[in-house]
C-alpha positions as CSV (number, residue, x, y, z in Angstrom):
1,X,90.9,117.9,60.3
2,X,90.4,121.6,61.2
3,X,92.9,124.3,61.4
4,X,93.4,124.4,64.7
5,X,93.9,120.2,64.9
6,X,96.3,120.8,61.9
7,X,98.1,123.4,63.9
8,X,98.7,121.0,66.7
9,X,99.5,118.0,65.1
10,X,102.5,119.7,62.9
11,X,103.9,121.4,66.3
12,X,103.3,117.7,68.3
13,X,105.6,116.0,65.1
14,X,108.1,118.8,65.5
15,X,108.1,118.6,69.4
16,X,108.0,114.7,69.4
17,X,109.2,113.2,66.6
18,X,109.0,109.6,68.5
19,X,106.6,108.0,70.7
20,X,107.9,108.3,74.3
21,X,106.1,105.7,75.4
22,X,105.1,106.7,79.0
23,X,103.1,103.5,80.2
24,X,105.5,100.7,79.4
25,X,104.5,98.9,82.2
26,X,107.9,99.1,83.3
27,X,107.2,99.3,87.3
28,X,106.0,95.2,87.1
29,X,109.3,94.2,86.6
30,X,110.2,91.8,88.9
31,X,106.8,92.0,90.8
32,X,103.4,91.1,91.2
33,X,100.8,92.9,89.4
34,X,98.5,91.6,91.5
35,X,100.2,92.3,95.0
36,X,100.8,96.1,93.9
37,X,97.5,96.8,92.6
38,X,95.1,94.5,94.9
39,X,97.6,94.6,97.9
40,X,100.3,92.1,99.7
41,X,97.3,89.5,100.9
42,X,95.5,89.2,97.7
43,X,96.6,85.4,97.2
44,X,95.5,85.0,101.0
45,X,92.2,86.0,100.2
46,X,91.7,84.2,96.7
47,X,93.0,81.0,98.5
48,X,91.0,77.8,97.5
49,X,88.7,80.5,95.7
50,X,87.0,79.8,92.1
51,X,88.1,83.1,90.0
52,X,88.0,85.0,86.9
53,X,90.2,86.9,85.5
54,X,88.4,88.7,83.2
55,X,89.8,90.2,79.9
56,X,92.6,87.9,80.9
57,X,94.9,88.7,77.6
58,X,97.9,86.8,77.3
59,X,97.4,84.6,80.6
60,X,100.2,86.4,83.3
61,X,97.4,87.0,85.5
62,X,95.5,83.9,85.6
63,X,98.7,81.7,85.9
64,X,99.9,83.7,89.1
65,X,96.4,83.1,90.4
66,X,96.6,79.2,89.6
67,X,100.2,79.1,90.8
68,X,99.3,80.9,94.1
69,X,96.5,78.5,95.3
70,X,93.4,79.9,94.2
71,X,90.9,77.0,93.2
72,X,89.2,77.0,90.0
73,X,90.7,79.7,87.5
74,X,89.1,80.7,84.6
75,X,90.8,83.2,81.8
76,X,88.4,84.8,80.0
77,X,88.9,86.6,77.0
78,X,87.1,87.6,73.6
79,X,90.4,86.5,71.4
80,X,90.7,82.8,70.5
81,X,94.3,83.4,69.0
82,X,95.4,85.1,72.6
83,X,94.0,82.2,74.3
84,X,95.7,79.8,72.9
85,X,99.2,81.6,73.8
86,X,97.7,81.9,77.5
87,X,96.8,78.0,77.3
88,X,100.5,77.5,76.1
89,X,102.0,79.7,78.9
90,X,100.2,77.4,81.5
91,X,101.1,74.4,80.5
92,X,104.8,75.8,80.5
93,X,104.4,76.8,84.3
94,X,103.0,73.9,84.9
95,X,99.3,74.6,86.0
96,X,97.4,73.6,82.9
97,X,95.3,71.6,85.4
98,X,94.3,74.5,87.6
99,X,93.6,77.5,85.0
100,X,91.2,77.2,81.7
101,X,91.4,80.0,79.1
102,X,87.7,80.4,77.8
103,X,86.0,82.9,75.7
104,X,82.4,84.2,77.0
105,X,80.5,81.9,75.0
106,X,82.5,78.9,76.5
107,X,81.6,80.0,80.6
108,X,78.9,79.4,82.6
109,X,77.0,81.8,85.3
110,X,77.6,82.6,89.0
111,X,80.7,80.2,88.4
112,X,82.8,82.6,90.4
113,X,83.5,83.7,94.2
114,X,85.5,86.3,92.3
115,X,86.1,88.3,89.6
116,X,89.6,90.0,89.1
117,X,89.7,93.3,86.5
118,X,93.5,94.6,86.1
119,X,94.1,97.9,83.9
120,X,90.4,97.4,81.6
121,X,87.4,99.7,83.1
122,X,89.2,102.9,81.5
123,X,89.0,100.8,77.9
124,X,86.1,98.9,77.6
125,X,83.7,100.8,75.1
126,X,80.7,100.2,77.3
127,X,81.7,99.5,81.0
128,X,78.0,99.3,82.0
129,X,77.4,96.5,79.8
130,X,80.6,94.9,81.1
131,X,79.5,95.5,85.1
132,X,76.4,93.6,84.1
133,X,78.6,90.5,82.8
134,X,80.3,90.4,85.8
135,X,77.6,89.9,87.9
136,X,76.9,87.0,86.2
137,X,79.7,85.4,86.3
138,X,79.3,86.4,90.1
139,X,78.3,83.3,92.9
140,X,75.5,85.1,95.6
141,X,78.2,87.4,97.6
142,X,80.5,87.0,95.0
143,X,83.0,90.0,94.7
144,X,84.7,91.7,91.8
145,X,88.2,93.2,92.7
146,X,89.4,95.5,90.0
147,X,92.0,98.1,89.8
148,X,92.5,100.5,86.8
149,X,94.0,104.0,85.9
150,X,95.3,106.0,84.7
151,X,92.0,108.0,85.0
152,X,91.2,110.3,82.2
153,X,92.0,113.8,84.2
154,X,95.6,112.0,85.1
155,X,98.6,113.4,83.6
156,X,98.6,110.5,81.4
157,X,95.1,109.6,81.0
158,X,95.2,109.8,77.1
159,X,97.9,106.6,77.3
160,X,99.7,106.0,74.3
161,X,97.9,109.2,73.5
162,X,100.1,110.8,75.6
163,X,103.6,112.7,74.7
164,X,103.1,115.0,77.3
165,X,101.2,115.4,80.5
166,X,97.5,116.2,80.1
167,X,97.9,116.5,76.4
168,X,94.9,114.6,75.8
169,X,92.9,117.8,77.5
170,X,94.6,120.1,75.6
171,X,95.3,119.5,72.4
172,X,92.3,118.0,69.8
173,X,91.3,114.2,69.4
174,X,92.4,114.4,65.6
175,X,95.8,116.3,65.8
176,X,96.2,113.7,68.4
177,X,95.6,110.7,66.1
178,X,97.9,112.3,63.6
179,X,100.6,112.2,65.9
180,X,99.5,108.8,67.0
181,X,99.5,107.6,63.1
182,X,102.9,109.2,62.2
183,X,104.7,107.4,65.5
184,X,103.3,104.7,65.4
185,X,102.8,103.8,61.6
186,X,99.2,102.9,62.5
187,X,96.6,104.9,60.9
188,X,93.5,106.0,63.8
189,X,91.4,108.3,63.6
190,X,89.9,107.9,67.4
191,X,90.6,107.1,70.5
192,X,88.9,104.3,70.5
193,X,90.4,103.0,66.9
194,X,93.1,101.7,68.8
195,X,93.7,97.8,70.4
196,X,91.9,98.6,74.0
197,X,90.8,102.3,72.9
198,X,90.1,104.9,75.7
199,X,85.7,105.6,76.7
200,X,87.5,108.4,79.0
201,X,86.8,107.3,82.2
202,X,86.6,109.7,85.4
203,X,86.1,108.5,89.2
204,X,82.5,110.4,88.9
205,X,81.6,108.7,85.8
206,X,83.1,105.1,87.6
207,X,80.9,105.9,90.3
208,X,77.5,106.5,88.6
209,X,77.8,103.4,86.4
210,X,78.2,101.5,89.8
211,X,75.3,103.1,91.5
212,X,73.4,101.8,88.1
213,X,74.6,98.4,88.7
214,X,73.3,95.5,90.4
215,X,76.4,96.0,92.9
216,X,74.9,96.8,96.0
217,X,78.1,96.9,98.0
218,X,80.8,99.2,97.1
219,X,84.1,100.0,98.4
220,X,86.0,102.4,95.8
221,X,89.3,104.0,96.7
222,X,91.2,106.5,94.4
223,X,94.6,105.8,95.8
224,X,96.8,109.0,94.4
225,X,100.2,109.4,92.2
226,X,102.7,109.4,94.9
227,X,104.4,112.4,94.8
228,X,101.1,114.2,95.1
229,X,99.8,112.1,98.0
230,X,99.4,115.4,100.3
231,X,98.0,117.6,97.8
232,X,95.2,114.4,97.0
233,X,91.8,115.6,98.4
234,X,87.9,115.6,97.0
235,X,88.5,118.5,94.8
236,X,92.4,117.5,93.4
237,X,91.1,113.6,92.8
238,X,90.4,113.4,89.3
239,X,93.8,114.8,88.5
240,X,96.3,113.4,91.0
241,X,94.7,109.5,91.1
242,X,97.2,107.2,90.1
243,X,94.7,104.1,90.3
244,X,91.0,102.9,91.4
245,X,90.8,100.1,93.1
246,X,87.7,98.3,93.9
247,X,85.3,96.0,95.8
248,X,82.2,95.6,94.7
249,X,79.7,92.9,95.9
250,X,76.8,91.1,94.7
């Protein structure tokens, strides 16, 4: 760690001592995910639909889907151990029969008329690779709907690597981690050390991977952080995005 990094980190410990924990996820409580990132007539549109959620984690998704008469739901996910939780959770709600929790190596092709993607394109560690799964998972016409943010340029883009806004353009990548490992009691030394690490996503950057991809059909809306919906324009995007939500086609 260089001075300057060494510099920061001691002033970040002294500043904030704790993790303030900006993106608890807090604004879910007692509603849909799904409605408030894909909009009010998502389950209208998934109705009688075979779908994946992809990167499913613990299951919440994929049992709303099941529970909200979507056909065939598949939860995919790379971790066996989370799986079996999710597989747990749906038998508890009582759509066991409607949702399967599946790792990659367990799902077939063009098995879907749609893929869901909540909260992952700003974390996976190669996003192009990842647009290319999709599409195979992806029926003829088939349609990934995804949502994600915050952005990199947001106020909290940097996400648990956050204890102020726009830190993470302002302050080093390793007096960051310091701070990280001293609030967290988890030693990193990257961004992307971390459990869903950060590949620094921007609009532009979501953009050109698209235009790369075998998506042909692209509807991609930066909907903006509320209180700065009238200063949100072309040039203020990147900042003042609060999500990106998405319809892409095959």
């Amino acid at each position: 760690m260089g001075f300057l990094s060494r510099i920061q980190a001691a002033l970040l410990l002294r500043l904030f001592p704790e993790d303030p924990d900006h993106l608890s996820g807090g604004v879910y409580c007692g509603r849909s995910k799904l409605k408030v990132l894909l909009g009010n007539d998502i389950f209208d549109r998934l109705r009688g639909k075979s779908v994946v959620d992809f990167g499913c984690g613990h299951g919440e998704t994929a049992i709303e889907l099941a529970g909200n008469g979507a056909g065939a739901v598949f939860g995919l996910d790379i971790r066996e151990q989370i799986l079996d939780g999710a597989r747990q959770r749906a038998t508890a709600a009582g759509v066991a029969d409607r949702v399967k929790f599946v790792t990659p190596a367990e799902i077939g092709r063009e098995i879907a008329d749609v893929v869901i993607s909540l909260d992952a394109f700003e974390h996976f560690a190669d996003p192009a690779s990842v647009l290319l799964e999709i599409c195979r998972l992806l029926k003829p016409g088939g349609v990934l709907l995804a949502s994600f943010g915050p952005l990199w340029r947001h106020p909290w883009g940097g996400h648990t690597f956050a204890p102020f806004p726009w830190a993470h353009l302002v302050i080093t990548e390793s007096a960051l981690c310091a701070w990280y490992t001293r609030t967290k009691g988890i030693p990193v030394h990257r961004f992307q050390d971390v459990s869903g690490g950060l590949n620094r996503m921007t609009i532009r950057k979501f953009e050109e991977l698209v235009r790369s991809s075998p998506f042909r059909s692209a509807k991609i809306t930066p909907v903006p952080i509320r209180r700065f919906r009238r200063l949100h324009n072309r040039l203020t995007r990147e900042f003042l995005t609060a999500t990106l939500r998405c319809e892409l086609r095959r």
